[in-house]
C-alpha distance (Angstrom), angle and dihedral (degrees) to the residues before:
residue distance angle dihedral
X1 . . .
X2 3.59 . .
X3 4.17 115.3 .
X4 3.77 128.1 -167.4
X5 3.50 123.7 -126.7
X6 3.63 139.2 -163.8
X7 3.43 114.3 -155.8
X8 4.22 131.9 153.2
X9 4.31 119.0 -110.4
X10 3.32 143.9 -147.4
X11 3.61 132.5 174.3
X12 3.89 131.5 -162.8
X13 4.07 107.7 -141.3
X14 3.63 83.2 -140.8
X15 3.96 95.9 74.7
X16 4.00 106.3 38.2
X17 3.82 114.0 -160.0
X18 3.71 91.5 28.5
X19 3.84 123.9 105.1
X20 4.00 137.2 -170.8
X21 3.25 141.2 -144.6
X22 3.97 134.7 149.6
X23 3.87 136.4 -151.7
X24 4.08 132.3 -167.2
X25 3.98 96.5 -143.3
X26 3.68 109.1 70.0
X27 3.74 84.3 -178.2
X28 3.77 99.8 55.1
X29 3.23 123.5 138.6
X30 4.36 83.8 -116.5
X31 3.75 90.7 58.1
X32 3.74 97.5 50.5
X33 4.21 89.3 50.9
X34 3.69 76.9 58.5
X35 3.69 98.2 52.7
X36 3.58 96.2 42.6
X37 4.27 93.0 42.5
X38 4.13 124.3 11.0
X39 3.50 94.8 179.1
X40 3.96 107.2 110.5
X41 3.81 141.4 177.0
X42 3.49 122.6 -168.5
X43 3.83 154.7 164.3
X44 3.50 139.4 -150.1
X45 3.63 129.2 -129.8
X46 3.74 123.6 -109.7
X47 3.72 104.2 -121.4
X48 4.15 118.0 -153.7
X49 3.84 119.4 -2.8
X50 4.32 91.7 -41.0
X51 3.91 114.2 106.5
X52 3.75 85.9 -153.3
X53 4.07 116.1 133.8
X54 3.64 142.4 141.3
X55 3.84 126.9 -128.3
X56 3.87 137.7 176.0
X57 3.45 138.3 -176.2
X58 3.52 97.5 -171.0
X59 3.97 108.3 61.8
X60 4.01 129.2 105.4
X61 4.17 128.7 -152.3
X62 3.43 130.7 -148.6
X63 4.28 136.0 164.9
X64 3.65 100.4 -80.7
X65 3.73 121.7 -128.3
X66 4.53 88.6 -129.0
X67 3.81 112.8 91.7
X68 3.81 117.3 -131.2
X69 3.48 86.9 -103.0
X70 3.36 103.4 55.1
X71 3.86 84.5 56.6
X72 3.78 104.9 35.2
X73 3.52 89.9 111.5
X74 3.62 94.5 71.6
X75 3.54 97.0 44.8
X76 3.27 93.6 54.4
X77 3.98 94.8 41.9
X78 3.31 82.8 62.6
X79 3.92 102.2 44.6
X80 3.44 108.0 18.9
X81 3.98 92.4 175.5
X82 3.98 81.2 74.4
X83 3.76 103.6 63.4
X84 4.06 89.6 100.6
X85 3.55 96.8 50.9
X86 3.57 92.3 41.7
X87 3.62 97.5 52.3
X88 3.59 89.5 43.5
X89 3.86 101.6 53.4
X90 3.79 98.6 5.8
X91 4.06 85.7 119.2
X92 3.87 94.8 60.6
X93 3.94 87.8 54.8
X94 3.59 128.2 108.5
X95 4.57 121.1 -155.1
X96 3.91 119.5 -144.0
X97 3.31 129.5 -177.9
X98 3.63 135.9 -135.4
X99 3.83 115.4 -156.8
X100 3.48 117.0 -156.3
X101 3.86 122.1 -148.3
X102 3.61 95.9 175.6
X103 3.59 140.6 -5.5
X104 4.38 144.4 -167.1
X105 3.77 113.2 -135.4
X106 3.92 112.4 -158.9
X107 3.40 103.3 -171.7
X108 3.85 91.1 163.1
X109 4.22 139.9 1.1
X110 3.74 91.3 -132.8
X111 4.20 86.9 46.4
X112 4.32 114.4 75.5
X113 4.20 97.2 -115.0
X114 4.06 108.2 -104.6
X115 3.64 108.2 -124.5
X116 4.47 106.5 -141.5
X117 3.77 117.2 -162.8
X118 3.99 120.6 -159.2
């Protein structure tokens, strides 16, 4: 049964098509959904007054080989507000990784989406 999730990215410009994110509870109900299916779509939220987002239906996740530590910085490049919390419980915190195979860009309504492939 598919499930939504909110979770909070990063991404290292180093690895295109290839997103983070991290959760404390490796035995959340999220993480088993994983185990039992890696095949994802998703979306991003438009942040501010821009419609702009990114969604695929063609991307897979799995626990990523980086510790949470070895990519702090990004996280908290990208959420700053964070840095106490992460430095705090950063050790109990598992990375995943969602790989991206191909993806829509909608930058605008009145603009035709731009499809990226990885």
């Amino acid at each position: 049964m598919p499930n939504v999730r909110i979770v909070s990215i990063c991404y290292d410009v180093k690895y295109p098509g290839v997103i983070y994110f991290q959760t404390n509870n490796m035995s959340s109900k999220k993480v088993s959904d994983i185990a039992q299916n890696n095949n994802i779509s998703f979306t991003t939220a438009p942040i501010g007054k821009t419609i702009a987002n990114i969604r695929s239906n063609n991307a897979t996740v799995h626990r990523s080989n980086c510790t949470f530590d070895e990519l702090k910085h990004l996280f908290v490049a990208k959420v700053p507000e964070y840095e106490d919390a992460y430095n705090q419980y950063g050790h109990t915190m598992t990375v995943f990784e969602i790989h991206v195979k191909e993806a829509i860009v909608v930058v605008d309504y009145g603009i035709k989406p731009g499809l990226i492939e990885f």
